[in-house]
C-alpha positions in Angstrom: 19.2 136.4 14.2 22.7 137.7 15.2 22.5 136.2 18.3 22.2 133.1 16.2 25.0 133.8 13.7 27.5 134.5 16.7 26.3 131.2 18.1 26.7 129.4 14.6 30.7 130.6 14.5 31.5 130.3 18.1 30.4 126.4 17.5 32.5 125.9 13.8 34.9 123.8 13.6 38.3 125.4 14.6 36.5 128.3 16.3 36.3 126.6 19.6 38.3 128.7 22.1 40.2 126.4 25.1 38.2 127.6 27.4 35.1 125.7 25.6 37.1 122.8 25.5 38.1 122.5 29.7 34.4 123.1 29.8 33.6 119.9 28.0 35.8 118.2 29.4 34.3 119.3 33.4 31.0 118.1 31.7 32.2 114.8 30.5 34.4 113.9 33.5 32.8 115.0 37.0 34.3 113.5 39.5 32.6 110.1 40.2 33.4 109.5 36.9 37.4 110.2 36.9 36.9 108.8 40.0 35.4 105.4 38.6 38.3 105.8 35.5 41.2 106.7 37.5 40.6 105.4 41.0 38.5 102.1 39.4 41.4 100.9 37.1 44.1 101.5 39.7 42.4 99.7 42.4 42.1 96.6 40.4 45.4 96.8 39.2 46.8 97.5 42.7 45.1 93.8 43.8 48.0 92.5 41.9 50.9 94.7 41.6 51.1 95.5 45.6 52.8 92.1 47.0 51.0 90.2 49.4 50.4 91.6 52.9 52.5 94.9 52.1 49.3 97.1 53.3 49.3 97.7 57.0 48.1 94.7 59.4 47.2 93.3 55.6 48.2 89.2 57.5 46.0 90.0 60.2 42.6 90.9 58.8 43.3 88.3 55.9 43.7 85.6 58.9 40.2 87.5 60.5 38.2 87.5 56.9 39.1 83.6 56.2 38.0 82.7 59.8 34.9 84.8 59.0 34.5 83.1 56.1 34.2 79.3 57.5 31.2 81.3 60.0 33.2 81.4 63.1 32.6 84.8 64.3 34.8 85.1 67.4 38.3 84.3 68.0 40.0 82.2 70.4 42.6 82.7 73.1 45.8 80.6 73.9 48.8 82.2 75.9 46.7 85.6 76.9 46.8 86.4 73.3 44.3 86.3 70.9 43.7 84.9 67.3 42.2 81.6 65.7 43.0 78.3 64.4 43.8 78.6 60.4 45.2 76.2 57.7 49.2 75.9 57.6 48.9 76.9 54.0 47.6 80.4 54.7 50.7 80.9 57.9 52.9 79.8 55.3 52.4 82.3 53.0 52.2 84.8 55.5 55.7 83.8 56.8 57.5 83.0 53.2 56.1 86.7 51.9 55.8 88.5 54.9 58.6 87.5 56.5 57.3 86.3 60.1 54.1 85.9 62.0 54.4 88.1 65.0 52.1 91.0 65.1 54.5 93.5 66.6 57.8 92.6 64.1 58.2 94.7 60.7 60.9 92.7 58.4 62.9 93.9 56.1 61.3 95.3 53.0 63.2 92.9 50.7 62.3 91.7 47.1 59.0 90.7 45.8 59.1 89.8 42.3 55.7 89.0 40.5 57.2 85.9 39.3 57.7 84.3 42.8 54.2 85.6 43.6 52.5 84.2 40.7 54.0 80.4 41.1 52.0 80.4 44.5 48.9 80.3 42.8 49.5 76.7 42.3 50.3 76.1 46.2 47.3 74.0 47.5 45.1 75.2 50.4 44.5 72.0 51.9 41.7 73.4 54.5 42.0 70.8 57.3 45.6 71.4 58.5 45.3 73.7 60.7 47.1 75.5 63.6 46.7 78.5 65.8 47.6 82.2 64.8 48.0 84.7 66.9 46.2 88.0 65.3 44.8 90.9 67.2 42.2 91.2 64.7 40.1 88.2 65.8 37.6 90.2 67.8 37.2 92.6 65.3 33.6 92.8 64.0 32.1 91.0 61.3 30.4 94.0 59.0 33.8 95.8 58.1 34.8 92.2 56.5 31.6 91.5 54.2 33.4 91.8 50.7 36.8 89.9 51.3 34.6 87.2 53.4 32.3 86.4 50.8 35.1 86.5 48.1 36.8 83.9 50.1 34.2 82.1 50.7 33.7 81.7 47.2 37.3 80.8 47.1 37.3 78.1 49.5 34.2 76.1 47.9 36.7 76.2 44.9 39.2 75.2 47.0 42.0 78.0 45.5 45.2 78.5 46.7 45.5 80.6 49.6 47.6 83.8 47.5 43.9 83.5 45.3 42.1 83.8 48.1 43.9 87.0 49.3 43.2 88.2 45.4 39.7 87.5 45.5 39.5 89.8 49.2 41.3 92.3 47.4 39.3 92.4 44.4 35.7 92.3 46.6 37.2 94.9 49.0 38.1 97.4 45.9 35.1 96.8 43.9 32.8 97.9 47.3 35.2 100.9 47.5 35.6 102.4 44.3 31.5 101.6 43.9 30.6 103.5 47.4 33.2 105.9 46.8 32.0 106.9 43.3 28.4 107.3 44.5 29.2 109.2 47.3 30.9 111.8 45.1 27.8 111.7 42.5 25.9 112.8 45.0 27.8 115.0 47.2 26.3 118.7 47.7 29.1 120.4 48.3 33.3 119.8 47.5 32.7 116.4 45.5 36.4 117.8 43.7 38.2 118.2 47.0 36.8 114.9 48.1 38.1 113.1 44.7 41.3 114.9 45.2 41.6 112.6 49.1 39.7 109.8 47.8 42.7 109.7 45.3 45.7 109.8 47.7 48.1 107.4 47.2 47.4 106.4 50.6 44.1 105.3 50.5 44.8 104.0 46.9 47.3 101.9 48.5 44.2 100.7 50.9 41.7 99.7 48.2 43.5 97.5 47.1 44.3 94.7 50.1 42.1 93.1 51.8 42.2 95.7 55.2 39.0 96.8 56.3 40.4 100.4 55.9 38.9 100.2 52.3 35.1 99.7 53.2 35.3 102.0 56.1 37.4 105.0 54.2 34.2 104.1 51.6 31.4 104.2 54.1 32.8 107.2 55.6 32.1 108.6 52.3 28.4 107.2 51.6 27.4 108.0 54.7 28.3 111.5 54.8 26.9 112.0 51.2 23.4 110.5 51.7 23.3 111.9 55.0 23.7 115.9 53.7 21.2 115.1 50.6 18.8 112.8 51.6 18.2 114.9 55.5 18.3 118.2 53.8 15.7 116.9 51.5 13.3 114.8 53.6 13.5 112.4 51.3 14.6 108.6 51.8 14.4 106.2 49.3 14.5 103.0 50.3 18.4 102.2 48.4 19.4 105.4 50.7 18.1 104.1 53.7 19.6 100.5 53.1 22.9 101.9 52.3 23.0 104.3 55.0 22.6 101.5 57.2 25.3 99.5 56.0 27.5 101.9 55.7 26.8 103.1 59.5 26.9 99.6 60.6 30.6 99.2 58.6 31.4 102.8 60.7 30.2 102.2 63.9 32.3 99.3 64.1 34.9 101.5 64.5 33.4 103.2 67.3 35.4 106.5 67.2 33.5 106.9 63.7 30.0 107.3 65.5 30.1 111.2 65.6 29.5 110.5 62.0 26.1 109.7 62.2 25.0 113.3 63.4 26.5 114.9 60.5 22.8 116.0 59.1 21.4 117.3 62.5 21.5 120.6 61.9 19.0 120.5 59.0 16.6 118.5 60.9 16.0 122.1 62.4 15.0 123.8 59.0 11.4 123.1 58.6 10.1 125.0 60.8 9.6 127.6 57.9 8.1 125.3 55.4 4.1 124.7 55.1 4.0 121.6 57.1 7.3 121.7 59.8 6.3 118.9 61.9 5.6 116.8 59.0 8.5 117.2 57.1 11.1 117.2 59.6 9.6 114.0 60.8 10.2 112.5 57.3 14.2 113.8 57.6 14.6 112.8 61.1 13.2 109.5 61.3 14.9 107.6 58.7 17.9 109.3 60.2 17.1 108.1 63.8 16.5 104.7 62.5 20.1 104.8 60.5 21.6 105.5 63.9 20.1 103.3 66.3 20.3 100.2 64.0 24.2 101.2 63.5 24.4 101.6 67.1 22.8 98.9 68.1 24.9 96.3 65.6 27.9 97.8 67.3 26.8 97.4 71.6 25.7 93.5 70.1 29.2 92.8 68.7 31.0 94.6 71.3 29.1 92.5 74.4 29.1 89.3 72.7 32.8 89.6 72.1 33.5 90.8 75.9 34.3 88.2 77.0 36.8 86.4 74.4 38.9 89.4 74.5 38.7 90.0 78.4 41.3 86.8 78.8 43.9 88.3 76.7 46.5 90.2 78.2 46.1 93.0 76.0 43.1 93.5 77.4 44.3 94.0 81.1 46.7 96.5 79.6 43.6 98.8 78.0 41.8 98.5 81.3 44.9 100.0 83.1 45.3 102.9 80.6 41.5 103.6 80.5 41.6 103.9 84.2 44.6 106.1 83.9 42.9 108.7 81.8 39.8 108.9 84.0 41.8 109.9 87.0 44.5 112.1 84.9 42.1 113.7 82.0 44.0 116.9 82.3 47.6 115.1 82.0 46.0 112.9 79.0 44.2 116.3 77.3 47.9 117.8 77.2 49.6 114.8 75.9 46.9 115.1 72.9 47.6 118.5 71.9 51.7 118.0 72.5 51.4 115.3 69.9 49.1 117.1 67.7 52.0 120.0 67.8 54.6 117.6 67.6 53.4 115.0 65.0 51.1 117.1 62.4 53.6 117.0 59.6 53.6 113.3 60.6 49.9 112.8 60.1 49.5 114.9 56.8 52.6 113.0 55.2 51.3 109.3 56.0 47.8 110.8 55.3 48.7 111.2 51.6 51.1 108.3 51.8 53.4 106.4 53.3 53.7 102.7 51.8 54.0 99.6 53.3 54.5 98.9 57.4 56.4 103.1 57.3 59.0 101.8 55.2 58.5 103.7 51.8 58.5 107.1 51.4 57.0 108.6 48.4 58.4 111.3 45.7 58.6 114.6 47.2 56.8 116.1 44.8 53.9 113.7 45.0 53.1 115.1 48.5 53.8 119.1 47.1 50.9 117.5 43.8 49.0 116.7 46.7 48.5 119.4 48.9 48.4 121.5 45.9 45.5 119.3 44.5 43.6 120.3 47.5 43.9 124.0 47.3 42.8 123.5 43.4 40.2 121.5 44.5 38.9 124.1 46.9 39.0 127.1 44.1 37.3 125.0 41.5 34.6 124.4 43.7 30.8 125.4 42.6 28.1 127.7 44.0 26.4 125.8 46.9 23.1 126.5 48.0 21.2 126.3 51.4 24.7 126.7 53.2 24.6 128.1 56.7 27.1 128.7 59.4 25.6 126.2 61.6 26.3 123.4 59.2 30.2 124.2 59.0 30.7 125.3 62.1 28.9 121.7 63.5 31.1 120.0 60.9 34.6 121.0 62.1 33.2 120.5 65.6 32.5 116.3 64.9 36.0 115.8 62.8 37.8 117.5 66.0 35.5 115.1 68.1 36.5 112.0 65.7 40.0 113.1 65.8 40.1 113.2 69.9 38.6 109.8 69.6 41.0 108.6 67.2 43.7 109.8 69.2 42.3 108.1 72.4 41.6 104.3 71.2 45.6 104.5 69.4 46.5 105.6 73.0 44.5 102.7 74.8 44.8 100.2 72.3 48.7 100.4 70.8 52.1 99.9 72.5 52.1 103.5 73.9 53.7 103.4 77.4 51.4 104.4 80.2 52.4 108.0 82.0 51.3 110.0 79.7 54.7 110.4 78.0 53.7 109.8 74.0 50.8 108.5 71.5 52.4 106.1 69.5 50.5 103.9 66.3 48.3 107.1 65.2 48.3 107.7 61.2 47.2 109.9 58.7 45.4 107.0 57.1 42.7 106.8 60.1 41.5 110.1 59.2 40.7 109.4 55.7 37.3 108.2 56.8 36.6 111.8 57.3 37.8 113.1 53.8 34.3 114.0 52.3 32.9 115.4 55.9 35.9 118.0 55.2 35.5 118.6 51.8 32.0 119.2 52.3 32.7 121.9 55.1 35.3 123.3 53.4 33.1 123.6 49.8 30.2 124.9 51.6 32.8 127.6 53.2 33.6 128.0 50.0 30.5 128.6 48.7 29.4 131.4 50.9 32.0 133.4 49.3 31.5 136.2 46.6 31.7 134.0 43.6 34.9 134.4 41.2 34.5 136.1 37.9 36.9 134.0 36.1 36.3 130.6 34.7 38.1 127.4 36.7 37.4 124.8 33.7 40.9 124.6 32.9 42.1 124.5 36.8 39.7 121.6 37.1 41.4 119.6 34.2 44.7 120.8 36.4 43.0 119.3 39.0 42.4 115.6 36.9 46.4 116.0 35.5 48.1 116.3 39.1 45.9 113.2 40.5 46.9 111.0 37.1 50.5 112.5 38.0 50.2 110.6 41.6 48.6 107.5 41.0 50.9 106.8 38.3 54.0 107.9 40.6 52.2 105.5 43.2 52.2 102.5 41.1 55.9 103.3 39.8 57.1 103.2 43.6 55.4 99.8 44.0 57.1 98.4 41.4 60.8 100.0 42.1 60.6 99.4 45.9 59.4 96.4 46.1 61.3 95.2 42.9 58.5 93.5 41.4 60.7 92.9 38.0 
């Protein structure tokens, strides 16, 4: 009965100590759902504050998604380079927004008021003028382009003006993201808050909401590594987990240096040997996870062969062959340059990581990027008791991000303007490693977790947590509109 008394003031009105309130609060808003809120509304709205084709190669994969759209899955070459024929309209919105249509050439950032952006919704598309554009996205594949092509196809049967079209990729691309994403951290084992706090960097923010393929691959990166750690540890596969770990695998191995990826879970696939049936149940864990794999991996040698031979005519692709043979007769002189601009370039990495806006032209707040990293080390104290963690699973986890960071490192080398001789690695950012953010916060949560737990409460350092990422995304949109000068 005093047990019930206590109770019956700790609950009236005004007795409520702040401590019961940040708990409430970590009940009502976990992180796919500040996630959904936060990272939801600020996508959408990014569609139409961020000017057009201020995201990173933004011109290129919109050019790549409309010919995707109109079913022509390969590019074309003229003049050793590569690229397709698309309507006048669309190259001259690239050039009167962008600024120009050569790959290689960054413009001056300029102004970009909304007002000039929104009278080009009445520009017509007119479909059958066409001309060739060079873009070095044309023998990209088709499965990191799904939700910007069908939004544009949609657009075309409407016949909209091209700046709609890029608006409806944007839109499709940031719904898939902020959807995957948001799952992903629902179901999460381990570090769903460190992930939110990555998944909420102004960077990949900036991402969701253009039409790049960075968005759906940053989001499978996610899925995948989510329903990979639950469903494998679990020997259970329902069939939506199955489908979307194939899609999401597919979207990833189309980026092949994203592969390693798909091993994340083997290291449970070796735990049933204690359990009453071993064979039985690590056959149901390792089958629908070998079938994940080999359809990805399969998608991915399909695309790659049938688009061999498109890309072999461009010159860009006598340049790759050259560096790829220079590596395999010099891997010591290539494994040093890696490391010398890992040691030279980190700060680099973790600053464009969190964010660095437009083609490396706008630099954030300082104190967005001090919010940041200290969002991460909140993050990583607020984290919960994890069970079922072993050493093997971490230590296996840092091994396939080092493995996806070499391979990162390697394609930038091979496949951007970095001078053969080994003498730099020019073109890598911290935004390629995004992909990777819940594979770290899950390591670093199950870490976490096999540490003596901590006596004191972290309710209000999780609603610290929530206050420093709405501090960022809001600084994030306010740089958009000062930099570019939208008013």
């Amino acid at each position: 009965m005093d047990e019930i008394a206590a109770s019956a003031v700790k609950s009236a009105p005004g007795s409520e100590r702040p401590n019961d309130i940040f708990r409430r609060f970590a009940q009502k808003f976990p992180p796919h759902i500040v996630f959904l809120i936060l990272g939801g509304i600020n996508a959408i709205l990014l569609c139409f504050l961020t000017p057009p084709f201020q995201v990173p190669d933004e011109f290129q994969h919109f050019f790549r998604s409309y010919q995707l759209s109109e079913g022509r899955l390969w590019g074309t070459v003229e003049d050793g380079r590569a690229g397709g024929q698309t309507p006048l309209s669309l190259q001259e919105l690239v050039a009167s927004t962008w600024g120009t249509l050569e790959v290689q050439k960054v413009p001056p950032l300029g102004r970009h008021p909304l007002s000039s952006v929104w009278s080009r919704y009445r520009q017509p598309l007119q479909a059958s003028r066409k001309r060739f554009a060079w873009f070095i996205t044309a023998d990209y594949s088709p499965l990191m382009y799904i939700p910007q092509t069908a939004a544009i196809a949609v657009g075309r049967m409407a016949d909209a003006a091209p700046i709609m079209l890029l608006t409806l990729g944007r839109l499709a691309n940031a719904i898939f993201a902020v959807a995957a994403i948001a799952w992903a951290l629902k179901i999460l084992p381990a570090g769903s808050e460190m992930a939110l706090a990555i998944a909420l960097f102004p960077m990949a923010q900036f991402e969701y909401g253009s039409v790049a393929p960075d968005a759906t691959i940053i989001a499978s990166g996610y899925l995948l590594t989510a329903i990979l750690l639950t469903a494998t540890r679990q020997a259970k596969w329902p069939a939506v987990k199955l489908s979307a770990s194939v899609v999401a695998a597919g979207i990833l191995g189309a980026k092949v240096v994203y592969a390693p990826l798909f091993a994340i879970a083997a290291p449970a696939l070796f735990r049933w040997r204690n359990t009453a049936r071993p064979l039985e149940t690590a056959l149901k864990a390792a089958l629908p996870h070998l079938l994940m794999a080999v359809l990805a991996v399969g998608l991915t040698v399909l695309w790659l062969k049938s688009s061999a031979a498109a890309s072999a005519a461009t010159t860009a692709h006598a340049a790759m062959a050259s560096k790829i043979a220079g590596i395999g007769a010099h891997p010591l002189r290539f494994t040093a340059l890696l490391f010398t601009d890992l040691r030279s370039h980190l700060l680099r990495y973790v600053l464009s990581a969190i964010g660095v806006l437009g083609h490396w032209t706008i630099v954030l707040p300082n104190y967005v990027y001090v919010l940041a990293i200290v969002s991460i080390v909140l993050a990583i104290s607020v984290q919960q008791d994890v069970k079922d963690v072993h050493m093997i699973d971490i230590v296996w986890c840092l091994m396939l991000a080092f493995v996806v960071f070499v391979l990162v490192q390697t394609a930038l080398y091979v496949t951007f303007a970095s001078p053969e001789g080994f003498r730099e690695n020019s073109g890598v950012q911290g935004r390629y490693f995004l992909p990777l953010g819940a594979l770290v916060a899950a390591t670093a949560g199950s870490a976490k977790g096999m540490m003596p737990k901590s006596k004191h409460p972290t309710f209000f350092l999780y609603a610290l947590l929530i206050a420093i990422l709405f501090v960022d995304t809001l600084s994030l949109d306010a740089t958009i509109i000062t930099h570019f000068h939208l008013f």
